[in-house]
PDB file of N, CA, C and O in Angstrom:
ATOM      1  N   UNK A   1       0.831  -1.196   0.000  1.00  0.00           N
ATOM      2  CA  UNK A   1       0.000   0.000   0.000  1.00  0.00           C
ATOM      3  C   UNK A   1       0.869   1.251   0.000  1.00  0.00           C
ATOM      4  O   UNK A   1       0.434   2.249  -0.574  1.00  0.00           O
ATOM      5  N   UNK A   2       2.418   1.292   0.773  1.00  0.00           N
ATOM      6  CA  UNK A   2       3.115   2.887   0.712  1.00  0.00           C
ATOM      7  C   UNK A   2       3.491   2.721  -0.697  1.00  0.00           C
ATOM      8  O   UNK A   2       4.012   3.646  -1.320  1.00  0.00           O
ATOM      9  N   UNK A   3       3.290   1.786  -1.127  1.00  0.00           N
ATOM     10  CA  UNK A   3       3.910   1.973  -2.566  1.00  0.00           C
ATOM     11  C   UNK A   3       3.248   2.619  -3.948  1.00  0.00           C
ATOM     12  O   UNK A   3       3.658   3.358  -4.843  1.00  0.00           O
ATOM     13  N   UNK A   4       1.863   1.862  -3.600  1.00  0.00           N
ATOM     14  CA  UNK A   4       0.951   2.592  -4.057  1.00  0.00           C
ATOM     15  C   UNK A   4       1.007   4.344  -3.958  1.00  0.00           C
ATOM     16  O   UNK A   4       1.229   5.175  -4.838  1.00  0.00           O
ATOM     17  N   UNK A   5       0.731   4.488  -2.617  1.00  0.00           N
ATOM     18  CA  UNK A   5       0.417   6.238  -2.347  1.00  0.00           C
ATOM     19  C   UNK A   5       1.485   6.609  -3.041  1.00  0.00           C
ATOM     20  O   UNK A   5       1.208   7.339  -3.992  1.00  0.00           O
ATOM     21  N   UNK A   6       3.266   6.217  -2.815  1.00  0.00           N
ATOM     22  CA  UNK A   6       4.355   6.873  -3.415  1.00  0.00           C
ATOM     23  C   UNK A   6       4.220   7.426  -5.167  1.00  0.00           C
ATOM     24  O   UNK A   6       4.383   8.509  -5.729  1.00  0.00           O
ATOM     25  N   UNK A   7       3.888   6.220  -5.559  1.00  0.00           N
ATOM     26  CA  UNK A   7       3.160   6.471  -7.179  1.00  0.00           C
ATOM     27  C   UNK A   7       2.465   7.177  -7.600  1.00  0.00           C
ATOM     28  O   UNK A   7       2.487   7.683  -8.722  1.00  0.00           O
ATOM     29  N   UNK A   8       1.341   7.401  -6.310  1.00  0.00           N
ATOM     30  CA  UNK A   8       0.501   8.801  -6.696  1.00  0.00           C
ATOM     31  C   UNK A   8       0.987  10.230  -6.005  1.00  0.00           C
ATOM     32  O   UNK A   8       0.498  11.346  -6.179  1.00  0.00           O
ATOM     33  N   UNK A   9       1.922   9.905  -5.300  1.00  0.00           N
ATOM     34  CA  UNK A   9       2.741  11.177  -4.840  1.00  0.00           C
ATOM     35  C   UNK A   9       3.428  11.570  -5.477  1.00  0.00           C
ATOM     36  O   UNK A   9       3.657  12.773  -5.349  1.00  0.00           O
ATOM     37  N   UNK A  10       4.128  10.839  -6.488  1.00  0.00           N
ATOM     38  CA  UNK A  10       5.249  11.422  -7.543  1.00  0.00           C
ATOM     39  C   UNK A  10       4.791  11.412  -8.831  1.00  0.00           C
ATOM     40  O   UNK A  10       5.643  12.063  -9.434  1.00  0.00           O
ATOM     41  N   UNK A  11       3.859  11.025  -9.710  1.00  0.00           N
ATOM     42  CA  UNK A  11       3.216  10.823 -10.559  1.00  0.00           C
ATOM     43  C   UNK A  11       3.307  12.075 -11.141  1.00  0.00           C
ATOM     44  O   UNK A  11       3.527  11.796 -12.320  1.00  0.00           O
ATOM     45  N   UNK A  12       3.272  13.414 -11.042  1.00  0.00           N
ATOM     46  CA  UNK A  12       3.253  14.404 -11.247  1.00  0.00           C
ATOM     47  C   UNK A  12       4.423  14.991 -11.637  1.00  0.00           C
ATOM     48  O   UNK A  12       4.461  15.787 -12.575  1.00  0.00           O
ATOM     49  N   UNK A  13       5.475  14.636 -10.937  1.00  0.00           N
ATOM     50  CA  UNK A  13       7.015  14.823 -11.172  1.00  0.00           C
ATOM     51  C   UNK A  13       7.148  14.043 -11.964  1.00  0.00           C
ATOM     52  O   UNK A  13       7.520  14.507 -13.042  1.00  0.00           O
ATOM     53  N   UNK A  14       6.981  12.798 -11.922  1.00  0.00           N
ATOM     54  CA  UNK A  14       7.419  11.397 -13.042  1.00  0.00           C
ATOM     55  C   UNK A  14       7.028  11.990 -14.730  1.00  0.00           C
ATOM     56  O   UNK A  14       7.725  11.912 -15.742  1.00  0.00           O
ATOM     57  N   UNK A  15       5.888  12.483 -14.580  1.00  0.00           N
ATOM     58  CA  UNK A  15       5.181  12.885 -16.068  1.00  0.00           C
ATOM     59  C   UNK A  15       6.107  13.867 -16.503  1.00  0.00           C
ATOM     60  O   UNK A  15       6.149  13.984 -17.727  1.00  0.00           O
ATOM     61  N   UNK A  16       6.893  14.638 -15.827  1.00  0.00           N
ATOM     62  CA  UNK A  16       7.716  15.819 -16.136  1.00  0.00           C
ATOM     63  C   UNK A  16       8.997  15.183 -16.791  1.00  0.00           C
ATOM     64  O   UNK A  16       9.547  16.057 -17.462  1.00  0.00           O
ATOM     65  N   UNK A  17       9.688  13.978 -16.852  1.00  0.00           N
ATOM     66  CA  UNK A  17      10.916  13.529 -16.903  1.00  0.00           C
ATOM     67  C   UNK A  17      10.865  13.590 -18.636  1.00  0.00           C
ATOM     68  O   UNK A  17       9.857  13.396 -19.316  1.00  0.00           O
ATOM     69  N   UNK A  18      12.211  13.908 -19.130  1.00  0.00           N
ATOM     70  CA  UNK A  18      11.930  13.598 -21.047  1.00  0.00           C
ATOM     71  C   UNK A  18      11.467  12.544 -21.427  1.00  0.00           C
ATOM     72  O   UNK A  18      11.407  11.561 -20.687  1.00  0.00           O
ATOM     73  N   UNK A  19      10.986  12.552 -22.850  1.00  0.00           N
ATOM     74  CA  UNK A  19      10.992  11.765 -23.312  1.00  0.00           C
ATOM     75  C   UNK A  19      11.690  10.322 -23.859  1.00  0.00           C
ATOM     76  O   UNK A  19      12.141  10.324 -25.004  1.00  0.00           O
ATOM     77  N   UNK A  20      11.741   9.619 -23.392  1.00  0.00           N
ATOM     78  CA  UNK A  20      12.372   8.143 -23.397  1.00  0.00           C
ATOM     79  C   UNK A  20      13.282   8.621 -24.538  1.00  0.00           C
ATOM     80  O   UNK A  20      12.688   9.216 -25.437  1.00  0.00           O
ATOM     81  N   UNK A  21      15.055   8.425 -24.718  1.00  0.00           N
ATOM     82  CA  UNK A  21      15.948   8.963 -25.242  1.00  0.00           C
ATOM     83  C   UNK A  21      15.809   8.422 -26.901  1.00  0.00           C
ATOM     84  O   UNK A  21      15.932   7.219 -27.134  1.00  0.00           O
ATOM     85  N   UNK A  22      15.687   8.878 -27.421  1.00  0.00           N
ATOM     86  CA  UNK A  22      16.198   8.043 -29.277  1.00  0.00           C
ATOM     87  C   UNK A  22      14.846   7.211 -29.127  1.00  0.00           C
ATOM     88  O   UNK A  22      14.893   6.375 -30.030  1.00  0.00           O
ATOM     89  N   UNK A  23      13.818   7.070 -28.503  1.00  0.00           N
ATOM     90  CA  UNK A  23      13.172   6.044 -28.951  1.00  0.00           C
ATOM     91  C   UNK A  23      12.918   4.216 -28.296  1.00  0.00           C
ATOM     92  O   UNK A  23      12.102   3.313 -28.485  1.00  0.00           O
ATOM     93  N   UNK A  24      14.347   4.464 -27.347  1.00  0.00           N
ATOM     94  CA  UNK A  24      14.702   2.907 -26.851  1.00  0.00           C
ATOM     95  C   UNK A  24      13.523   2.939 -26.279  1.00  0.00           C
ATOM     96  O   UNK A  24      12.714   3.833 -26.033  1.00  0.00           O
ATOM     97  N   UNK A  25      13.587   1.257 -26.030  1.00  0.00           N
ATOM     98  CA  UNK A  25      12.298   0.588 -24.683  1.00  0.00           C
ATOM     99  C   UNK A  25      13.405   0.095 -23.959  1.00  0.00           C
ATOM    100  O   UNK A  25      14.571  -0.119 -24.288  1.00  0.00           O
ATOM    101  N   UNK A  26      12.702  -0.056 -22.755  1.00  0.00           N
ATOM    102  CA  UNK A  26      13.684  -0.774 -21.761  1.00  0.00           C
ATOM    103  C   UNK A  26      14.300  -1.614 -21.430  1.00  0.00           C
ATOM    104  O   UNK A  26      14.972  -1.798 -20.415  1.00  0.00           O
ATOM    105  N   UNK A  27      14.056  -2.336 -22.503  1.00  0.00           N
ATOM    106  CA  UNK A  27      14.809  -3.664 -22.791  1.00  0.00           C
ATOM    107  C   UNK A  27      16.347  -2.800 -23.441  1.00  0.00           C
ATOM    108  O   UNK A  27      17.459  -2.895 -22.922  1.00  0.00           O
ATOM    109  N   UNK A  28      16.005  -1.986 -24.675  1.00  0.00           N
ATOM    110  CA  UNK A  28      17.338  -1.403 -25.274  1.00  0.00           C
ATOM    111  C   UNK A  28      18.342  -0.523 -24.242  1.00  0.00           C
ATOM    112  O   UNK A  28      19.567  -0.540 -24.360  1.00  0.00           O
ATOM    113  N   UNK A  29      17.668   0.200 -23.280  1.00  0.00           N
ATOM    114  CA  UNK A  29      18.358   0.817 -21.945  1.00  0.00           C
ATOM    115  C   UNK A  29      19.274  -0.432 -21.093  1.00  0.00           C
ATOM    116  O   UNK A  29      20.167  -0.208 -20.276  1.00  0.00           O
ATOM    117  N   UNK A  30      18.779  -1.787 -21.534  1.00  0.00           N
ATOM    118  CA  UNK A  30      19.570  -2.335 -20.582  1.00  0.00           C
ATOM    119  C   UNK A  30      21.058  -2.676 -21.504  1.00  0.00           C
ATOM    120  O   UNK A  30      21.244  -3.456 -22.438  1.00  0.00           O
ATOM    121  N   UNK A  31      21.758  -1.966 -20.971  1.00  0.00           N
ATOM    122  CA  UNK A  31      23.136  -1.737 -21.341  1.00  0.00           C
ATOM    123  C   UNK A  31      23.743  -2.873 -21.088  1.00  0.00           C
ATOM    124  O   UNK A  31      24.171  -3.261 -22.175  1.00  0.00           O
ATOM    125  N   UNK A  32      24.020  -3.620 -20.275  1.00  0.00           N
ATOM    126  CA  UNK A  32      24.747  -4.809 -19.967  1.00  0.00           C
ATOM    127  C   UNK A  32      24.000  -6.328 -19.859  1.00  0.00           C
ATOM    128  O   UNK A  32      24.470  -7.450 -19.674  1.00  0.00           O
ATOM    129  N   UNK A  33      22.792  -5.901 -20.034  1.00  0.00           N
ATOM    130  CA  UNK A  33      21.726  -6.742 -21.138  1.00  0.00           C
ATOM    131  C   UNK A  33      21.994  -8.058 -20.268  1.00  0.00           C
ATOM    132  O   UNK A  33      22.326  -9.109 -20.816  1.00  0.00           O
ATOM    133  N   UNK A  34      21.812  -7.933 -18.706  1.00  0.00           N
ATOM    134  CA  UNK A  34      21.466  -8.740 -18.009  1.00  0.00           C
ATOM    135  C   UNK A  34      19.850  -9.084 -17.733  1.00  0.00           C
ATOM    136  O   UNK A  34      19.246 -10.007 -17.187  1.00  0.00           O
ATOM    137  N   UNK A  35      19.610  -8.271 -18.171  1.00  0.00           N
ATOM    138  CA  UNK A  35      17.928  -8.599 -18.284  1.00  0.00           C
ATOM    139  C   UNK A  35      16.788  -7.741 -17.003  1.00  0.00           C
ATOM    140  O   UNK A  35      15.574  -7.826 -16.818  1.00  0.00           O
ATOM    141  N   UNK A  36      17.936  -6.903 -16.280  1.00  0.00           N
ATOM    142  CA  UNK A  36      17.079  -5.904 -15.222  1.00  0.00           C
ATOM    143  C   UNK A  36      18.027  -4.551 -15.605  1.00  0.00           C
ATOM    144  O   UNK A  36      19.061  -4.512 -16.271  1.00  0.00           O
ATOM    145  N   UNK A  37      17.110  -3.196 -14.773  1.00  0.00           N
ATOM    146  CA  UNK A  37      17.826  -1.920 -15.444  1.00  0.00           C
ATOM    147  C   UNK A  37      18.335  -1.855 -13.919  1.00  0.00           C
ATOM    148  O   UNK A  37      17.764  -2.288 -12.918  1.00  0.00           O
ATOM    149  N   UNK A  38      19.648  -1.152 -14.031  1.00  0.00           N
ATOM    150  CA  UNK A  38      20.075  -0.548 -12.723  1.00  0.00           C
ATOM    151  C   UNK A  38      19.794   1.254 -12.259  1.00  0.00           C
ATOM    152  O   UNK A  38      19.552   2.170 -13.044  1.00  0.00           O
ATOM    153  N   UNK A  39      19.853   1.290 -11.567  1.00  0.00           N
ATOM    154  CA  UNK A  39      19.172   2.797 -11.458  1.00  0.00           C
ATOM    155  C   UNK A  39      20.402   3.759 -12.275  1.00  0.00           C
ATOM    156  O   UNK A  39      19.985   4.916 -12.222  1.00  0.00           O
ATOM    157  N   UNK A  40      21.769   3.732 -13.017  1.00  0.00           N
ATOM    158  CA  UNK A  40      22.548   4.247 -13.816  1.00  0.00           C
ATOM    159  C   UNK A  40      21.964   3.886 -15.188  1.00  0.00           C
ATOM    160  O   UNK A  40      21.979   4.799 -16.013  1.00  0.00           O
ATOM    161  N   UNK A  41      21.397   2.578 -15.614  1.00  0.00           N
ATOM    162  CA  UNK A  41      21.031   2.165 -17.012  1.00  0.00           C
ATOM    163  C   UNK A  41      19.673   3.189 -16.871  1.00  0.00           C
ATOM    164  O   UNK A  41      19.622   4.163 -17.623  1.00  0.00           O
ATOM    165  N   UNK A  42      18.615   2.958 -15.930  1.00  0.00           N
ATOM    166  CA  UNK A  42      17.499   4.127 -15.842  1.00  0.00           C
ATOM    167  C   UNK A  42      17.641   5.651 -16.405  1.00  0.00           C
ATOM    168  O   UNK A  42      16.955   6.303 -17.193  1.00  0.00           O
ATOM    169  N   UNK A  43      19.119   6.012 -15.481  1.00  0.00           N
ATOM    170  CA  UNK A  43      19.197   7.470 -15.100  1.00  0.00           C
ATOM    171  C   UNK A  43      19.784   7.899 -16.915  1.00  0.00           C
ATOM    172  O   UNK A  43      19.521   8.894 -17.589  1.00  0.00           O
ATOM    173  N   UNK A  44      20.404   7.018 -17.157  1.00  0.00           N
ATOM    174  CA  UNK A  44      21.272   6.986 -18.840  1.00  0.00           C
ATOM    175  C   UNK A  44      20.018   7.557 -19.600  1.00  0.00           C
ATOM    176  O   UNK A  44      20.178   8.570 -20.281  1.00  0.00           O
ATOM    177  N   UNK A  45      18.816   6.984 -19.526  1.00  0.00           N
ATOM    178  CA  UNK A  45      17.483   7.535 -20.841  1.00  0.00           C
ATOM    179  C   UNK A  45      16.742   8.377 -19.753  1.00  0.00           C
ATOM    180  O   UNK A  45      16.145   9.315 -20.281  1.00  0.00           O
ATOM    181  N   UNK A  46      16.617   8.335 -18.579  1.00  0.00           N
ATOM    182  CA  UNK A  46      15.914   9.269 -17.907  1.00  0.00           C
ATOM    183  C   UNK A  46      16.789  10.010 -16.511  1.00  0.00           C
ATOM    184  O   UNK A  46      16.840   9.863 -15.289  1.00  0.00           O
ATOM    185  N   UNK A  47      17.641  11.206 -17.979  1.00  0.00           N
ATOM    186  CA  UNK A  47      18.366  12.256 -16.621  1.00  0.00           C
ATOM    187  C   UNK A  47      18.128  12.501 -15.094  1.00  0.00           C
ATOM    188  O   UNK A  47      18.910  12.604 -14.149  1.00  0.00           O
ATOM    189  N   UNK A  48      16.276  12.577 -15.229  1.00  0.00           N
ATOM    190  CA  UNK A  48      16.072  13.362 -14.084  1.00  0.00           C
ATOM    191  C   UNK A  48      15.028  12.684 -13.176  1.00  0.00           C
ATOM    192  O   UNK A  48      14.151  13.176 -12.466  1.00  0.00           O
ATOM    193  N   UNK A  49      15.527  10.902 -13.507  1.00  0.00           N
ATOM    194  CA  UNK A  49      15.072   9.707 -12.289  1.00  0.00           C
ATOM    195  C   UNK A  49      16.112  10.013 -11.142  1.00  0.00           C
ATOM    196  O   UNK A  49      17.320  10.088 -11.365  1.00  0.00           O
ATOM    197  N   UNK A  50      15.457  10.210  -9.703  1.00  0.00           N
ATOM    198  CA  UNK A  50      15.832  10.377  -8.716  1.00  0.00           C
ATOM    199  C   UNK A  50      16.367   8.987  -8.217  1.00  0.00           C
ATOM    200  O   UNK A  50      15.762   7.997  -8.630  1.00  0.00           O
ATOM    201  N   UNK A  51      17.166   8.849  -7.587  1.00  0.00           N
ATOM    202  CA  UNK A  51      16.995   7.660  -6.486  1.00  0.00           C
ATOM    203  C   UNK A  51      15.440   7.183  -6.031  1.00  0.00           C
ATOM    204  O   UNK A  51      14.760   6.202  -6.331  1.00  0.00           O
ATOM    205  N   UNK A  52      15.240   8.175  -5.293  1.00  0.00           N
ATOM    206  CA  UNK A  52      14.059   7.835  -4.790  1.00  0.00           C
ATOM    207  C   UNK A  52      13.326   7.484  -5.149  1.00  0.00           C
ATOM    208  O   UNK A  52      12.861   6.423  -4.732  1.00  0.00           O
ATOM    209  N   UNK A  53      12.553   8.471  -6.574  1.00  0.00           N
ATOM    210  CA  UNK A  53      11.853   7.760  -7.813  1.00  0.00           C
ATOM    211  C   UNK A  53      12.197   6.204  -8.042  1.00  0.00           C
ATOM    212  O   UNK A  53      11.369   5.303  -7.908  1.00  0.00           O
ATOM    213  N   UNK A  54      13.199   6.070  -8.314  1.00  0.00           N
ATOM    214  CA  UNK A  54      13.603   4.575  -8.732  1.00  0.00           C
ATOM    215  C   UNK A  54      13.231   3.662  -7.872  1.00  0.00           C
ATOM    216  O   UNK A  54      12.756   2.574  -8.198  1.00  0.00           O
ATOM    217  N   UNK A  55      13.448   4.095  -6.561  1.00  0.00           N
ATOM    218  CA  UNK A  55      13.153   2.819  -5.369  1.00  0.00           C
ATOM    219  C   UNK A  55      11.719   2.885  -5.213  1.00  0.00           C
ATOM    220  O   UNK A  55      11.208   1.916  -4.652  1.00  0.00           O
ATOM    221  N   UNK A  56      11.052   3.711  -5.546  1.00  0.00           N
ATOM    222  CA  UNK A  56       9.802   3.532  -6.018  1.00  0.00           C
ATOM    223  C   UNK A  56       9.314   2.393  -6.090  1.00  0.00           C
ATOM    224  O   UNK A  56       8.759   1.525  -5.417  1.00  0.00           O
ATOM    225  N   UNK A  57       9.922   2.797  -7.799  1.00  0.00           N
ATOM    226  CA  UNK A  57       9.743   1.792  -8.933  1.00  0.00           C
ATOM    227  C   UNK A  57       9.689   0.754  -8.788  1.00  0.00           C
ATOM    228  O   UNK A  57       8.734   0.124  -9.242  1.00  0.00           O
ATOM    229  N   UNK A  58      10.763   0.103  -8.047  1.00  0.00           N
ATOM    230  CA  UNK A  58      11.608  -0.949  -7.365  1.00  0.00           C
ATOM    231  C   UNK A  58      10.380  -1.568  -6.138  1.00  0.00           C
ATOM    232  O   UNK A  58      10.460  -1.546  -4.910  1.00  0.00           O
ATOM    233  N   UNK A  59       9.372  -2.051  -6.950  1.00  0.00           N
ATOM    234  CA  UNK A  59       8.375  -3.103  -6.013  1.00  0.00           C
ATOM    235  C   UNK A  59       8.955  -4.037  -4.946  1.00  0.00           C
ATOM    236  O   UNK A  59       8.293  -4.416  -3.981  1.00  0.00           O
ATOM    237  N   UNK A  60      10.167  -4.370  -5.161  1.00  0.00           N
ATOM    238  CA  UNK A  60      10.990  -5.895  -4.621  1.00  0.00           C
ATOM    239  C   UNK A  60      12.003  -5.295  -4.060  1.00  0.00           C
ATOM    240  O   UNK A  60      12.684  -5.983  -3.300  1.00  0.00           O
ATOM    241  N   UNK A  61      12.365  -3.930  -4.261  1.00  0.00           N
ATOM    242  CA  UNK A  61      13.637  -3.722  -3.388  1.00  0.00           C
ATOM    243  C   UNK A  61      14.787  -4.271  -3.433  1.00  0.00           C
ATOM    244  O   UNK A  61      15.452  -4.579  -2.445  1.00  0.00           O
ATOM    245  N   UNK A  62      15.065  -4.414  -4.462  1.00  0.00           N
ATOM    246  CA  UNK A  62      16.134  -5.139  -4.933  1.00  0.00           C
ATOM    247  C   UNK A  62      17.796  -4.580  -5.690  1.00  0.00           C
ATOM    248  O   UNK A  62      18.879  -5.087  -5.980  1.00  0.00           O
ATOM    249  N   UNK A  63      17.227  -3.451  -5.739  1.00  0.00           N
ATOM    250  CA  UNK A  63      18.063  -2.357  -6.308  1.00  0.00           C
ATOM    251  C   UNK A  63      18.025  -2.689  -7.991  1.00  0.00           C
ATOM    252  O   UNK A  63      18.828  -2.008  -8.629  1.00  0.00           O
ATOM    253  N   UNK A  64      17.461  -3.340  -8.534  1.00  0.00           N
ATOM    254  CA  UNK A  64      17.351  -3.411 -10.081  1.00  0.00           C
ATOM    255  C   UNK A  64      15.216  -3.496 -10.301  1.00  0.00           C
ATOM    256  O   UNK A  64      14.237  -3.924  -9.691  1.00  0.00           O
ATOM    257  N   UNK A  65      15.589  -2.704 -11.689  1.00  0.00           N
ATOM    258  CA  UNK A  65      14.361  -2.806 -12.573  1.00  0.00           C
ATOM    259  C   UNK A  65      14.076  -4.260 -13.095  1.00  0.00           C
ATOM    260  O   UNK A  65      14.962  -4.757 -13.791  1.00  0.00           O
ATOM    261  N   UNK A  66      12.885  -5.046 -12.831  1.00  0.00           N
ATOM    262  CA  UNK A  66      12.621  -6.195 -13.855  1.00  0.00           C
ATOM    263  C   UNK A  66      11.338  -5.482 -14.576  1.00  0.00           C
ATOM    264  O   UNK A  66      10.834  -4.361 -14.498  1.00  0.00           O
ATOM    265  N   UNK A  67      11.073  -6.592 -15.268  1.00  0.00           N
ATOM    266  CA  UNK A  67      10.186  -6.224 -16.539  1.00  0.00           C
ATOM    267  C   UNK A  67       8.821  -5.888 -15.716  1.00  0.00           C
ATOM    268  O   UNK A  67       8.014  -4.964 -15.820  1.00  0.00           O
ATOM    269  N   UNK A  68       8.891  -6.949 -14.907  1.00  0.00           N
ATOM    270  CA  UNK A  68       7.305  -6.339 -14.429  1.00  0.00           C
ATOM    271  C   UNK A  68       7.445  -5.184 -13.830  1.00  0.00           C
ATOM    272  O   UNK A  68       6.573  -4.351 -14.076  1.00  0.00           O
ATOM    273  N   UNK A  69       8.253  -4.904 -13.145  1.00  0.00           N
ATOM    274  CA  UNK A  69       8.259  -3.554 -12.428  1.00  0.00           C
ATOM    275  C   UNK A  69       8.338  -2.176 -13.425  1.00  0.00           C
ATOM    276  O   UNK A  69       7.959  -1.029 -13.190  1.00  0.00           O
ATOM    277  N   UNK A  70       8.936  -2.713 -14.545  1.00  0.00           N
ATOM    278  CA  UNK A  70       8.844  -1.468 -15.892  1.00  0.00           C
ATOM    279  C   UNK A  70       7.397  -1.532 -16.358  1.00  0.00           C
ATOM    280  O   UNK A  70       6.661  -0.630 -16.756  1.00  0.00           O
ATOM    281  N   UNK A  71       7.266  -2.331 -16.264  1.00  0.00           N
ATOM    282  CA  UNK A  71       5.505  -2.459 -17.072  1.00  0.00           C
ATOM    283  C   UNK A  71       4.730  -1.747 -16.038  1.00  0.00           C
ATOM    284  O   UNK A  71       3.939  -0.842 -16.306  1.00  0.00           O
ATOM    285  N   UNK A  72       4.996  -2.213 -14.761  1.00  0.00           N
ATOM    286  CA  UNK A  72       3.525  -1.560 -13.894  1.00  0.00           C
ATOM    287  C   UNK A  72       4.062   0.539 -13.603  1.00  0.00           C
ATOM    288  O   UNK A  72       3.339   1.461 -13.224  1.00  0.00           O
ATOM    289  N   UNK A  73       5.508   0.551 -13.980  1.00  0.00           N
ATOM    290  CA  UNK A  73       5.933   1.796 -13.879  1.00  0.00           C
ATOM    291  C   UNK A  73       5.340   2.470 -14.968  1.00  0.00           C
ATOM    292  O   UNK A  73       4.634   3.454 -14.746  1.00  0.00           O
ATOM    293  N   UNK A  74       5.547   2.044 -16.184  1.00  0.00           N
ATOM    294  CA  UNK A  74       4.810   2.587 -17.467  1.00  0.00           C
ATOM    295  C   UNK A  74       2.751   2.659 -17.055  1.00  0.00           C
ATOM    296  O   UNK A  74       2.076   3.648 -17.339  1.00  0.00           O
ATOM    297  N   UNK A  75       2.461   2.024 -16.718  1.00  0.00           N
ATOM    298  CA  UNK A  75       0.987   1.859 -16.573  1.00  0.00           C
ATOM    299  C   UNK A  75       0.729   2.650 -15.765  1.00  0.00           C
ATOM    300  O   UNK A  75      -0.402   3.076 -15.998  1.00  0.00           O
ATOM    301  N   UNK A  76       1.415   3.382 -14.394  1.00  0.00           N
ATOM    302  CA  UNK A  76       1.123   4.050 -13.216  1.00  0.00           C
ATOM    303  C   UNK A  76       1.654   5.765 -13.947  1.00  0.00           C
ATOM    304  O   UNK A  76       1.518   6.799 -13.294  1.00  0.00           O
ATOM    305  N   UNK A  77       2.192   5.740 -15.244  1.00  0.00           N
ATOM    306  CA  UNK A  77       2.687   6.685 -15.476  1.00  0.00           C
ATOM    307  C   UNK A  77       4.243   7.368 -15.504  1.00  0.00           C
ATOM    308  O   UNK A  77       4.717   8.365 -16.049  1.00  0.00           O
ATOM    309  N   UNK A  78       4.707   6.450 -14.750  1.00  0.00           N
ATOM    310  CA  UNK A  78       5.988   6.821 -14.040  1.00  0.00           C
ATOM    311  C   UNK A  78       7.491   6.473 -15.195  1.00  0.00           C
ATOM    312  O   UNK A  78       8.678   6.737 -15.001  1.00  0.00           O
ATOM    313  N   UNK A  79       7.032   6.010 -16.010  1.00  0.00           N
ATOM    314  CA  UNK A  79       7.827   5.802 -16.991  1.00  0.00           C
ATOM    315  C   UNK A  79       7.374   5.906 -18.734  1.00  0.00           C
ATOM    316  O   UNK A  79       6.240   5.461 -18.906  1.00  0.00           O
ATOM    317  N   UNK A  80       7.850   6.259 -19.646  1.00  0.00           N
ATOM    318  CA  UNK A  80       6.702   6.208 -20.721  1.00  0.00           C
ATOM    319  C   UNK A  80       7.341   4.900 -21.403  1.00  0.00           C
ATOM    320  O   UNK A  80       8.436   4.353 -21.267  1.00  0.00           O
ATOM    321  N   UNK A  81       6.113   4.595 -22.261  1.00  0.00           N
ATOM    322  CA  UNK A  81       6.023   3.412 -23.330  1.00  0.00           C
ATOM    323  C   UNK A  81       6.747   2.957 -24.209  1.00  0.00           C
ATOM    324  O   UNK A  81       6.961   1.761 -24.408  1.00  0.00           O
ATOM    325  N   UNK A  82       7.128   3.754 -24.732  1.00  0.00           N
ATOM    326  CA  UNK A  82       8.158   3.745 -26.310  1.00  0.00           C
ATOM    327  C   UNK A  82       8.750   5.195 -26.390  1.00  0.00           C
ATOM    328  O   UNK A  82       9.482   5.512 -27.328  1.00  0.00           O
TER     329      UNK A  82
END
């Protein structure tokens, strides 16, 4: 549930971040193409992802992006699509 509220607490800031760089999806952001983003592969297409933002993101707390956690980030707003 804090995770929830956090999403709708930053949602507003999140919508502000550029546009996803050249076009990549997040699969192409993953630079070392281990198959999760690290909050540097993140920050690489989105300058102005915070830490915090990211741990957000970060459902599992794990310190890496997986796919589901990009998907439900894109759906909540917090990341864009393509």
């Amino acid at each position: 549930m804090k995770h929830l509220k956090s999403f709708t607490a930053i949602a507003a800031t999140a919508l502000c971040l550029p546009a996803f760089a050249m076009g990549q999806s997040a699969t192409q952001a993953d630079a070392n193409e281990d198959g999760v983003l690290s909050l540097a592969e993140v920050q690489a297409v989105f300058p102005d992802m915070t830490e915090d933002q990211f741990t957000t993101i970060d459902l599992n707390g794990d310190g890496m992006l997986e796919d589901a956690e990009v998907k439900a980030a894109q759906e909540a707003g917090l990341m864009p699509t393509s």
